[in-house]
C-alpha positions as CSV (number, residue, x, y, z in Angstrom):
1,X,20.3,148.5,-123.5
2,X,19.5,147.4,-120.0
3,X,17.8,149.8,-117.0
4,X,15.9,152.5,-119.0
5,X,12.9,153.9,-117.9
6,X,10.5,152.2,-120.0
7,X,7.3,153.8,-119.0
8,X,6.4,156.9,-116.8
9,X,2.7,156.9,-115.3
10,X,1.8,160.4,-113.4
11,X,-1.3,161.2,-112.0
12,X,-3.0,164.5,-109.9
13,X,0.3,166.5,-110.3
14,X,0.1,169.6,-110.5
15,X,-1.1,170.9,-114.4
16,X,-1.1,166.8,-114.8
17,X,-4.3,165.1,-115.0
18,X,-3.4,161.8,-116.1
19,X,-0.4,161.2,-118.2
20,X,1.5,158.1,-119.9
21,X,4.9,158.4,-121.4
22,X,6.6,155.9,-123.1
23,X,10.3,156.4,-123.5
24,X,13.0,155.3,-126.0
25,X,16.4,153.5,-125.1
26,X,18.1,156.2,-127.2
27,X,17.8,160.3,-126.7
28,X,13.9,161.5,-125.6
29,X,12.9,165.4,-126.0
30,X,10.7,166.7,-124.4
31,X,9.5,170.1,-126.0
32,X,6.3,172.4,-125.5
33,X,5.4,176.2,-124.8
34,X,6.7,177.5,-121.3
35,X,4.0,176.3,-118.3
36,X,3.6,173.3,-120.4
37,X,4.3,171.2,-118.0
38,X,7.6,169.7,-119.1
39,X,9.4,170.3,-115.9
40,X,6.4,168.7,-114.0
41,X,7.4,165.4,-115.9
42,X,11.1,165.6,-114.5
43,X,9.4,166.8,-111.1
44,X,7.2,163.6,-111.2
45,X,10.1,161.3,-112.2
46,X,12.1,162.5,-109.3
47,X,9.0,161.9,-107.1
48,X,9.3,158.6,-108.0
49,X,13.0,158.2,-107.3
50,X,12.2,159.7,-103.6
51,X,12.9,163.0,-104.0
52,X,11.1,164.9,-101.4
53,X,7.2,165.4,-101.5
54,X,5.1,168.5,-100.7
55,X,0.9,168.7,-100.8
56,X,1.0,171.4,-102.6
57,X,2.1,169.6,-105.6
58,X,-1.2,167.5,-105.9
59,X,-3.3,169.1,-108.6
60,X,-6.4,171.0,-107.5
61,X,-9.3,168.7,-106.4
62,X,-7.5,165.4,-107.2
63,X,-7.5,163.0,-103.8
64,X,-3.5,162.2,-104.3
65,X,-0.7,162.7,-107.1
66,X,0.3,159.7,-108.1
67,X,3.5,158.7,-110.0
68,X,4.7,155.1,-111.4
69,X,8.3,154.1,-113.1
70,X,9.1,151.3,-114.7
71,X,12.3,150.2,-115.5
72,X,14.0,147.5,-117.8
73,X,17.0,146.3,-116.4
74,X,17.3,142.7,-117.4
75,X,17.4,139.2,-116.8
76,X,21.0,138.5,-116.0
77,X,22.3,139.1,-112.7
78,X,25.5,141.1,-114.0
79,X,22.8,143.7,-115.2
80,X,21.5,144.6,-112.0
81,X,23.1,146.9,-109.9
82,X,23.4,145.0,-106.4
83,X,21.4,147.6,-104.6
84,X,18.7,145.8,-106.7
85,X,18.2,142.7,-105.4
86,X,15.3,141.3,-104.6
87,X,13.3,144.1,-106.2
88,X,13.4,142.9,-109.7
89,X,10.5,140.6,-111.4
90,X,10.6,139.3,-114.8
91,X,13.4,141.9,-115.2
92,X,11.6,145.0,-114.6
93,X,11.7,147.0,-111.6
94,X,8.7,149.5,-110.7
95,X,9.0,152.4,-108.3
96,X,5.8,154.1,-107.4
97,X,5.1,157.3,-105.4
98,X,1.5,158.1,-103.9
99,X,1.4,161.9,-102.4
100,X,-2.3,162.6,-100.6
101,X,-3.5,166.2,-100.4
102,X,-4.3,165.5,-97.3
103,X,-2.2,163.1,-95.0
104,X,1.0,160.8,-95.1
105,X,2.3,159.8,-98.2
106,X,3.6,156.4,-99.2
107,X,5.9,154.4,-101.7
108,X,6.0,151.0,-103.2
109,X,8.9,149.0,-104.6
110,X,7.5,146.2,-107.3
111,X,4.3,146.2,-105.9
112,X,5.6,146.3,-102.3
113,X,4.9,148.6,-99.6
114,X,8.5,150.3,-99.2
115,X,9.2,153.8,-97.7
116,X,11.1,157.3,-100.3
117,X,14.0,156.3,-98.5
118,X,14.2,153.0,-100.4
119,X,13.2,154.6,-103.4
120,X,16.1,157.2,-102.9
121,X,18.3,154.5,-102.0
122,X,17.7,152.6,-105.4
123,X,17.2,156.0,-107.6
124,X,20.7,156.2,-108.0
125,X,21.2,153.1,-109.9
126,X,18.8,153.5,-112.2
127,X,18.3,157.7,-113.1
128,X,20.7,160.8,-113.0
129,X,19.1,163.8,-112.9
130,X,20.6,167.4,-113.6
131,X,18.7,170.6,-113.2
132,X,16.0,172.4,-111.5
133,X,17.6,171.9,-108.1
134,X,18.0,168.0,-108.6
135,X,20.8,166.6,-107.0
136,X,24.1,166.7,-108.9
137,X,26.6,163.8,-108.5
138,X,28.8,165.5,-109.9
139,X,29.4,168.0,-106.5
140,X,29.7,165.3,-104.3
141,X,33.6,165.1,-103.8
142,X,33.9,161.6,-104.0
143,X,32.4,161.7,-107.4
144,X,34.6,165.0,-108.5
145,X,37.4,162.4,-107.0
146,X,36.3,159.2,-109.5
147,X,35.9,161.5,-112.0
148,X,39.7,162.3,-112.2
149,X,40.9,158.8,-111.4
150,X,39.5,157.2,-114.2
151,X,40.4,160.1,-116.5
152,X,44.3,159.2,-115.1
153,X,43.6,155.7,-116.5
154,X,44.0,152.6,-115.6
155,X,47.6,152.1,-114.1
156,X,46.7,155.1,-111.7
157,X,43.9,152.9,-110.8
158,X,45.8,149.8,-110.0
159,X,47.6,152.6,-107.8
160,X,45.0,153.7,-106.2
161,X,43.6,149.9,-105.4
162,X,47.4,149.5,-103.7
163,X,47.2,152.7,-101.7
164,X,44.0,151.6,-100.4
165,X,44.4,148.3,-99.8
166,X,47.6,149.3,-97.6
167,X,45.2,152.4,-96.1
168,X,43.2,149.6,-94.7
169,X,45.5,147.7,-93.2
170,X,47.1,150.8,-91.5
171,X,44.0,151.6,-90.2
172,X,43.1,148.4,-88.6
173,X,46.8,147.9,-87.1
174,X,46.7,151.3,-85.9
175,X,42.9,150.5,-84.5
176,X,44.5,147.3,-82.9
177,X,48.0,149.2,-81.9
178,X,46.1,151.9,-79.9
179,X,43.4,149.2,-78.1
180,X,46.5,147.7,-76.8
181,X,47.9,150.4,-75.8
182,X,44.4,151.7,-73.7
183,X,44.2,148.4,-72.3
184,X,48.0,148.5,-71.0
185,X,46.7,149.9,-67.4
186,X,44.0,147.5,-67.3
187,X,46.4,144.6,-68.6
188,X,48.6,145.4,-65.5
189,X,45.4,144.8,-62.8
190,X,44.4,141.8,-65.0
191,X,47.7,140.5,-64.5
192,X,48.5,141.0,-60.7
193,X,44.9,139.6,-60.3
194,X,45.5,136.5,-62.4
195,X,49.1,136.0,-60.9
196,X,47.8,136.1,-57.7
197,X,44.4,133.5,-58.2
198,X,46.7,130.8,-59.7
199,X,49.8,131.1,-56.8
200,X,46.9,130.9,-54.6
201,X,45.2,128.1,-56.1
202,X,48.7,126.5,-56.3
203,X,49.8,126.8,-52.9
204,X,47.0,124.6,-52.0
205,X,47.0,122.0,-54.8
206,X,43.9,120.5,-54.7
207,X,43.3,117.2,-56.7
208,X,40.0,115.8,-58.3
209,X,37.7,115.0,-55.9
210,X,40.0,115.7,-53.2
211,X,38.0,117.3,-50.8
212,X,35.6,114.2,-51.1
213,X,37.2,111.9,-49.4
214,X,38.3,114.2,-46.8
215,X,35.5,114.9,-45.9
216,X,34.3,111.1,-44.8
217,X,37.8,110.1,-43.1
218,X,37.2,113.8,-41.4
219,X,34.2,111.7,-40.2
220,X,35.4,109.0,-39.0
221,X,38.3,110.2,-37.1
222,X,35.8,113.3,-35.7
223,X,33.7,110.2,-33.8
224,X,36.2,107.6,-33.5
225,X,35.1,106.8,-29.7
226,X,31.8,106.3,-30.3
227,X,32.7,104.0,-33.4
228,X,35.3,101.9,-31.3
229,X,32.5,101.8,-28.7
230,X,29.7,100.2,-31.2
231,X,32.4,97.7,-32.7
232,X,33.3,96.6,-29.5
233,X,29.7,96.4,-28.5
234,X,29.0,94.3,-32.1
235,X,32.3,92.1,-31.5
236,X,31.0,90.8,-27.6
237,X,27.3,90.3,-29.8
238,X,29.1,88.1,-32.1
239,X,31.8,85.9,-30.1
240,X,32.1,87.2,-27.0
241,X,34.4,85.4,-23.4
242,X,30.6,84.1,-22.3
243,X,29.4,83.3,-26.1
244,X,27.7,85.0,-28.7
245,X,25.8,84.8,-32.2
246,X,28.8,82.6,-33.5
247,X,28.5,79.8,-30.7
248,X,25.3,79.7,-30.7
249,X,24.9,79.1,-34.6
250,X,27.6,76.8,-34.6
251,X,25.6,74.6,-31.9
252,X,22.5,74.9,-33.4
253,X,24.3,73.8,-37.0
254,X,25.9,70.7,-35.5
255,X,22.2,69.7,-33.8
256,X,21.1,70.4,-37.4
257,X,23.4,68.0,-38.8
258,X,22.6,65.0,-36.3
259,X,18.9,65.2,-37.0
260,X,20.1,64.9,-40.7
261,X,21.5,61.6,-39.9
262,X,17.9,60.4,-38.9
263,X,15.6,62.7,-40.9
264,X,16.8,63.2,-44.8
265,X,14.8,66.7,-44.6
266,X,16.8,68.1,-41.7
267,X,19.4,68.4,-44.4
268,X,18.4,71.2,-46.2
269,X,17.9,73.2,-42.6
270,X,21.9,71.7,-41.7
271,X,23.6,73.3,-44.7
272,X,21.5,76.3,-44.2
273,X,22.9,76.4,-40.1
274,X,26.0,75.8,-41.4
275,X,26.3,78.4,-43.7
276,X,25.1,81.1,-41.4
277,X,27.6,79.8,-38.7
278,X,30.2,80.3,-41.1
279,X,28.8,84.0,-42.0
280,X,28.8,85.2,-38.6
281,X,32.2,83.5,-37.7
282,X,33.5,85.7,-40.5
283,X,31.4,88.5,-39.7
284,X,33.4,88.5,-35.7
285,X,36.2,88.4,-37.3
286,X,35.6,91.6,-40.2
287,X,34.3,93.8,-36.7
288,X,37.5,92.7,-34.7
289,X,39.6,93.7,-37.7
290,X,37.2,96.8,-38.1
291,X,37.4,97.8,-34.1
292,X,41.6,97.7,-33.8
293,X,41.8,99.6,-36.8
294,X,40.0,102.5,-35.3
295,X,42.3,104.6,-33.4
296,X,42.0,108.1,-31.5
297,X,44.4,110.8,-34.0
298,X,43.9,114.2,-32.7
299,X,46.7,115.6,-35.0
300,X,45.6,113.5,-38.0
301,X,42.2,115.1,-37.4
302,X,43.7,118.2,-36.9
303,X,45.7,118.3,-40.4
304,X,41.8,116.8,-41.9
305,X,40.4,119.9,-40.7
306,X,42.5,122.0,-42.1
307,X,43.4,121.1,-45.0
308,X,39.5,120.8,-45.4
309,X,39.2,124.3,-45.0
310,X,41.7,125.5,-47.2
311,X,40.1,123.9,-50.2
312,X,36.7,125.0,-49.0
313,X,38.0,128.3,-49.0
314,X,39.0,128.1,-52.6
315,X,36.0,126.3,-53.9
316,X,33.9,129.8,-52.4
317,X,35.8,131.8,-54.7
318,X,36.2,130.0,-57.8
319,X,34.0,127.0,-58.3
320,X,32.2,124.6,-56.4
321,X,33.9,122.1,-56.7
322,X,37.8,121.3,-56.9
323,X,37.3,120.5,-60.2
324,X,36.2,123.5,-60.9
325,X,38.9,125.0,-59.2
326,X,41.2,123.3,-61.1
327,X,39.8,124.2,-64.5
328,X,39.4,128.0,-63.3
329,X,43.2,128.1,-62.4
330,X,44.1,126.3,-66.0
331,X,41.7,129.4,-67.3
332,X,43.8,131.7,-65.4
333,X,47.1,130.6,-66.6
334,X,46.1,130.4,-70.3
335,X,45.2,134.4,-69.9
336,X,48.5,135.0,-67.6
337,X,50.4,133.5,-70.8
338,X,48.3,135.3,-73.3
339,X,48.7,138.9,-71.4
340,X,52.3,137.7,-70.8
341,X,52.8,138.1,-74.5
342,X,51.2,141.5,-75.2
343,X,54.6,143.6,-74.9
344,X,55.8,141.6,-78.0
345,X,52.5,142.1,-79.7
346,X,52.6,146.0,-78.9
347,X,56.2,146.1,-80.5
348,X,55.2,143.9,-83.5
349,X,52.2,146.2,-84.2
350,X,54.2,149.3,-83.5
351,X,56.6,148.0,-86.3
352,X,53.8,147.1,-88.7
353,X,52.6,150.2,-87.9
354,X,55.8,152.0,-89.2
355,X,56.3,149.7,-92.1
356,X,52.2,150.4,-93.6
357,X,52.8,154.0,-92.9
358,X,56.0,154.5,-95.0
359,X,54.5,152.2,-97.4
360,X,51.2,154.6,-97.2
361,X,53.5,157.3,-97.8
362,X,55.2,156.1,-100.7
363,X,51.8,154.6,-102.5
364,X,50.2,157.8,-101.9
365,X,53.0,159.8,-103.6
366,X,52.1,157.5,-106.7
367,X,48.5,158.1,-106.4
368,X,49.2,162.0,-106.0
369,X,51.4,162.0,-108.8
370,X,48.7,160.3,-111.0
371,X,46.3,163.0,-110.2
372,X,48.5,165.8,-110.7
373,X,49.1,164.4,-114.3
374,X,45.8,164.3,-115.2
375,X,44.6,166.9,-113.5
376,X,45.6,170.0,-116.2
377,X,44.8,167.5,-118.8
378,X,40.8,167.4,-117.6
379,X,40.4,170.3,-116.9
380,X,41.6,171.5,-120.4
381,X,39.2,168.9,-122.1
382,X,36.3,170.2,-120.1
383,X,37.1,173.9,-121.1
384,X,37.1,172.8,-124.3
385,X,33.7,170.6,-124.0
386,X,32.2,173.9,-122.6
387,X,33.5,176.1,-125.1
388,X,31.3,174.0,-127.5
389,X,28.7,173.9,-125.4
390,X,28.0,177.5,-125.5
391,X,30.0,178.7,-122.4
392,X,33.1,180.2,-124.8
393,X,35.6,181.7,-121.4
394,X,34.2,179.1,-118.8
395,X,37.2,177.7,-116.9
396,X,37.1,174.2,-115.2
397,X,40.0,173.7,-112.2
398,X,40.7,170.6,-111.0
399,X,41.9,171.1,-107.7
400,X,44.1,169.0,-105.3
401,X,44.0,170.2,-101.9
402,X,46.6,168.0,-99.5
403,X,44.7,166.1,-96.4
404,X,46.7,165.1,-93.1
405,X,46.2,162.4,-92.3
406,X,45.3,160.8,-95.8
407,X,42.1,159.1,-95.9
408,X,41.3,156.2,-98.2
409,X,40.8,157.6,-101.5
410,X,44.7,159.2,-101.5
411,X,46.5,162.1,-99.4
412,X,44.5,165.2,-101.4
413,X,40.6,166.2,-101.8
414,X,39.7,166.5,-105.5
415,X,37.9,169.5,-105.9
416,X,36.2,170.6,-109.5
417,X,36.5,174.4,-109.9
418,X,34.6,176.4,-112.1
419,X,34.4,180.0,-113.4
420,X,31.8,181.3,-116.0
421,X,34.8,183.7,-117.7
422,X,38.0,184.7,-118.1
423,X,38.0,187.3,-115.6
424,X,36.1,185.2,-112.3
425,X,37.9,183.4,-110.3
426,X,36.9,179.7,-109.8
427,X,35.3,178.5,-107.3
428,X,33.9,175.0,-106.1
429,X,31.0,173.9,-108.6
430,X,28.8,173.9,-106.2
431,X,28.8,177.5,-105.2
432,X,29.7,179.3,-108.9
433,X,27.7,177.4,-111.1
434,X,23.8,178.1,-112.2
435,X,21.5,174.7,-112.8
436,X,21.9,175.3,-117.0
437,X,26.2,175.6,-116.3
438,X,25.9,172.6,-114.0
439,X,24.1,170.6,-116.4
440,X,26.5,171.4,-119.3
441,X,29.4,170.8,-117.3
442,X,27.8,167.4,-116.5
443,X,27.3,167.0,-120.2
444,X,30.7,168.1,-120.8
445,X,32.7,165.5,-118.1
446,X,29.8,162.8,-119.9
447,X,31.4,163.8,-123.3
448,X,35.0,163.5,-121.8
449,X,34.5,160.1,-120.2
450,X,31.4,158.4,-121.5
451,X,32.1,155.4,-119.2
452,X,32.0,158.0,-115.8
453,X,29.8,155.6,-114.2
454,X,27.0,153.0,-114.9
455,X,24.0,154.8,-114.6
456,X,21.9,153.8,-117.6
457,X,19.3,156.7,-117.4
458,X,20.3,160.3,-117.5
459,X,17.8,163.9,-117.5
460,X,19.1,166.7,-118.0
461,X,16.6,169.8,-117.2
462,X,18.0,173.5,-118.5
463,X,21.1,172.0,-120.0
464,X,19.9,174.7,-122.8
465,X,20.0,177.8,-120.7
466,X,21.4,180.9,-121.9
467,X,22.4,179.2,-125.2
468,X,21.4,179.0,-129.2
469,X,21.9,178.2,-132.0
470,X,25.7,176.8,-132.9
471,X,25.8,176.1,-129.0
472,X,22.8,174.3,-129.1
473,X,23.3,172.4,-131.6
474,X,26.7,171.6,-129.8
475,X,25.0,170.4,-127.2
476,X,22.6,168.7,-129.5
477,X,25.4,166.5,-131.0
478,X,27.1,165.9,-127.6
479,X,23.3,164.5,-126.1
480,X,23.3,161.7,-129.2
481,X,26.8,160.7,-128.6
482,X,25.8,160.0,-124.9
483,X,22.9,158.4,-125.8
484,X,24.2,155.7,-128.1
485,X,25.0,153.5,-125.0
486,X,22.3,154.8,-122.6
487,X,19.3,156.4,-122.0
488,X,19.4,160.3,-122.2
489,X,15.7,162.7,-121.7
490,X,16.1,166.3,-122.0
491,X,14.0,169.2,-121.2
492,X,14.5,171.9,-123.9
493,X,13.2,175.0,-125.4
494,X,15.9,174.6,-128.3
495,X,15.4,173.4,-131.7
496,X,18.8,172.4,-132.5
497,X,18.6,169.9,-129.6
498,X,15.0,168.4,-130.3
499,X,16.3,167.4,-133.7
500,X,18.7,165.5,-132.5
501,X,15.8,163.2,-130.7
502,X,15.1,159.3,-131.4
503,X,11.5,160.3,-129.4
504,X,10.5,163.7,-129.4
505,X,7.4,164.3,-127.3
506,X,5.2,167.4,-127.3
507,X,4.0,168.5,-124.0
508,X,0.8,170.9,-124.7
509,X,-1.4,172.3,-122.0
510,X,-5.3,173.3,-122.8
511,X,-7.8,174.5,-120.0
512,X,-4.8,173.8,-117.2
513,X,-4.7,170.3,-118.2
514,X,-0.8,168.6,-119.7
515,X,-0.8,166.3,-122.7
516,X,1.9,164.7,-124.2
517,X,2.5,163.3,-127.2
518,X,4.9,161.0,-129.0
519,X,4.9,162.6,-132.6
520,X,6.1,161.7,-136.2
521,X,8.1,163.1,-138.7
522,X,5.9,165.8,-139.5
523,X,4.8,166.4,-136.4
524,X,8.3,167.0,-135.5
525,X,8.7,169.4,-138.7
526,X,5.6,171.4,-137.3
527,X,6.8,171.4,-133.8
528,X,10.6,172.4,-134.6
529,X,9.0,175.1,-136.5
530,X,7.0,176.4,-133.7
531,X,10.0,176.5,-131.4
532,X,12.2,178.3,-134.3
533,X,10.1,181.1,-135.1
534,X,7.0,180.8,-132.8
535,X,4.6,179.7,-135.6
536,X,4.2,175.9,-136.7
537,X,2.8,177.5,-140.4
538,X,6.0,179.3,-141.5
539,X,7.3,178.3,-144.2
540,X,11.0,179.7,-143.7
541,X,10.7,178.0,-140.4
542,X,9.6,174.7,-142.0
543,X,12.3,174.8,-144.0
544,X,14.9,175.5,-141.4
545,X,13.5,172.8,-139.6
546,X,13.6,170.1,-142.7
547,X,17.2,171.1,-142.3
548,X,17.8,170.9,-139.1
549,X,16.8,166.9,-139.5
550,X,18.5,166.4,-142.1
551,X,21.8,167.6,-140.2
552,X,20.8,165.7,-137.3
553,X,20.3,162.5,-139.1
554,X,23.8,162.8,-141.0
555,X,25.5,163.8,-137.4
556,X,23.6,160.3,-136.1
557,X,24.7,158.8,-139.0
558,X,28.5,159.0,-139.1
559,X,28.1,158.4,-134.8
């Protein structure tokens, strides 16, 4: 068995000095006169599963209570709860509890500093507890609601797993339907914005790098004179009417090439001559070419201007350059297409919509129809578990009260009513039933439905209040059925529920100070004595007590 509490450790609380219980897989008892200290075991344990804290339970003169609880709960990662992860080592889990008389308190997880709300977060996996104002599962309406599905079985489940999966996927089409619909004024200003950019963008047209190259001819055409004026001036330079650079390098080559005739090393300085009169010869004629195609174009310059302008104008409201302009209009368009399309998405998510809510409708009917089926059926098997249990009259209603709209565990709230006679009327657990009814009924939906959930440790604190003999020993039975396939420790002042034990543990208190003590076979005979008749030397009581083990055994036995 996989997740008991192997060990409990508890230290400075309240009649607790310093205690250490070792528990069994199977069904531990915890038995001992009234002030004991029994309860402060269960008080401790809960402690350590981050149930709230108080000084005043830290024992006269000691510093700090201290609590420790360590858990087995395996090596393979199927048996560990998820919630789990991370916290286990060599497949035990520790959750410690340290409350200061004076000061904050603090918690640990496996060693680690961790705060209650991490040890109440991870209690649940590992321990139930029922009684003496310990949380109860079983009033929390989602539970109450489990509780009845898996009575129903497994094809209701399958049900159920529909319904929700199609509750889902309402919800987030409805979720997307209604964002749509919000954004529909906002979609219309998007649009006539959008619309707007990319007819103005279009109207002008820019192209890559457009602006560019209007910018230099915008140059050129914006000083034309002055340019017409320095070519000219460069032209007369170079082969002007009266000479220029070209005639004169064309004389000086020639004079260059006579002296080569007489001097071999005037050649070199000829070709050299020559080459520059050649250069500048086609240098003359580059300017003249240059010079006549300058002309004055006031209109041409004009248009430059302009059309300069109007893609500056652009480039100041969406990018800096007409590329970017271009790419922000190509933006634009893909939303204009995108919000262009959201009147056929609204009608398509209206009709998914109306399709997942019929279908919602009709799932839920089978979900409700699953409940109401098994709904009389529990609650009779739980009236009879009770009647067993020593609550002979105690009604259990389970209730289905319709909920508009449905929400994703089915279109009704499951609600466990309960009455303590015939002649009450139910009412929600919660408000009609004391902690010793609560715990029986918890006993009795555990006997129902031994697979209710996966919690492998239970406690069960005054599940023998108000009951005896045949009852108890009812409840006795009941406790070793659960605890063939978990964990189950019980508080109890009843003898025909310690029998039943696999560990029985006396809890004695001398000078204010707790023991407890794991006892044997005729320790157990002494101590079921003592609870039977209030004397651990009576013979009668001995005897009834031999018996009572020898009944429990055979009961064990034939489990």
């Amino acid at each position: 068995m996989r997740g008991v509490l192997r060990e409990l450790h508890i230290s400075g609380l309240g009649v607790i000095d310093d205690l250490d219980l070792p528990l069994h897989p199977g069904l531990n008892v915890l038995t001992g006169e009234t002030g004991a200290g029994k309860t402060m075991i269960t008080v401790g344990l809960a402690l350590a599963l981050g149930a709230r804290a108080n000084a005043s339970l830290v024992r006269d003169g000691a510093p700090a209570a201290r609590v420790q609880a360590l858990f087995d709960v395996g090596q393979a990662p199927s048996e560990v709860p998820n919630v789990l992860d991370g916290w286990v080592e060599d497949g035990e889990v520790l959750l410690a509890r340290t409350i200061p008389a004076e000061g904050k308190g603090s918690a640990r997880v496996g060693g680690q500093l961790a705060t209650a709300s991490a040890l109440a977060t991870l209690g649940p996996a590992l321990v139930e507890v029922h009684g003496q104002g310990q949380t109860q599962r079983l009033l929390e309406p989602a539970v109450q609601t489990a509780f009845l599905d898996r009575y129903a079985g497994d094809q209701h489940l399958v049900a159920l797993a529909a319904f929700r999966e199609t509750h889902d996927a309402l919800q987030d089409a409805t979720a997307a339907l209604e964002r749509l619909r919000d954004a529909a004024r906002d979609r219309e200003r998007e649009l006539d914005l959008l619309a707007y950019q990319v007819r103005e963008i279009e109207a002008v047209s820019p192209a890559p790098d457009e602006t560019e190259r209007l910018v230099s001819e915008e140059a050129r055409l914006g000083h034309v004179e002055r340019l017409m004026e320095s070519g000219g001036a460069a032209e007369a330079a170079l082969a002007g009417d009266d000479g220029g650079a070209a005639d004169a390098l064309g004389l000086a080559a020639r004079s260059l090439e006579e002296a080569g005739a007489l001097d071999p090393e005037a050649h070199e300085l000829a070709a050299r001559g020559a080459a520059l009169a050649v250069e500048v010869a086609e240098l003359a004629r580059d300017v003249r070419g240059y010079r006549e195609s300058l002309a004055v174009d006031p209109e041409r310059l004009q248009l430059l201007r302009e059309r300069i302008g109007a893609l500056k104008s652009l480039q100041r409201r969406y990018g800096d350059t007409d590329a970017d302009v271009l790419s922000f209009m190509a933006e634009a368009s893909r939303r204009l297409a995108e919000l262009a399309g959201a009147d056929e998405r609204l009608a398509e998510l209206g009709g998914t919509v109306e399709a997942l809510t019929a279908e919602r409708v009709a799932r839920g009917g089978l979900v409700t129809a699953g409940r109401e089926g098994a709904a009389d059926r529990l609650a009779a098997a739980l009236g009879a578990e009770l009647e067993e249990l020593g609550m002979p009259g105690a009604v259990v209603e389970v209730g289905l009260d319709p909920l508009t709209p449905p929400g994703p565990s089915g279109a009704e709230r499951v609600e466990l009513r309960f009455a303590g006679g015939p002649d009450l009327a139910p009412h929600p657990l919660a408000k009609s039933a004391s902690g010793g009814e609560l715990s029986r009924t918890m006993l009795a939906c555990r006997s129902v439905m031994a697979d209710l959930d996966s919690v492998p440790t239970l406690v069960f604190d005054e599940v023998d209040a108000g009951i005896g003999g045949r009852a108890g020993l009812a409840v006795g039975r009941r406790l070793a059925r659960l605890a063939l396939d978990r964990q189950v420790l019980v508080v109890t002042h009843l003898p025909q529920i310690a029998c039943f034990a696999d560990r029985h543990v006396q809890v004695t208190k001398r000078g204010g100070t707790a023991s407890a003590q794991a006892l044997d076979d005729e320790a157990r005979v002494h101590e079921l004595s003592r609870m039977l008749a209030g004397l651990d030397r009576s013979e009668s009581a001995i005897s009834h007590a031999e018996e009572l083990l020898v009944e429990a055994r055979k009961v064990k036995a034939n489990a």
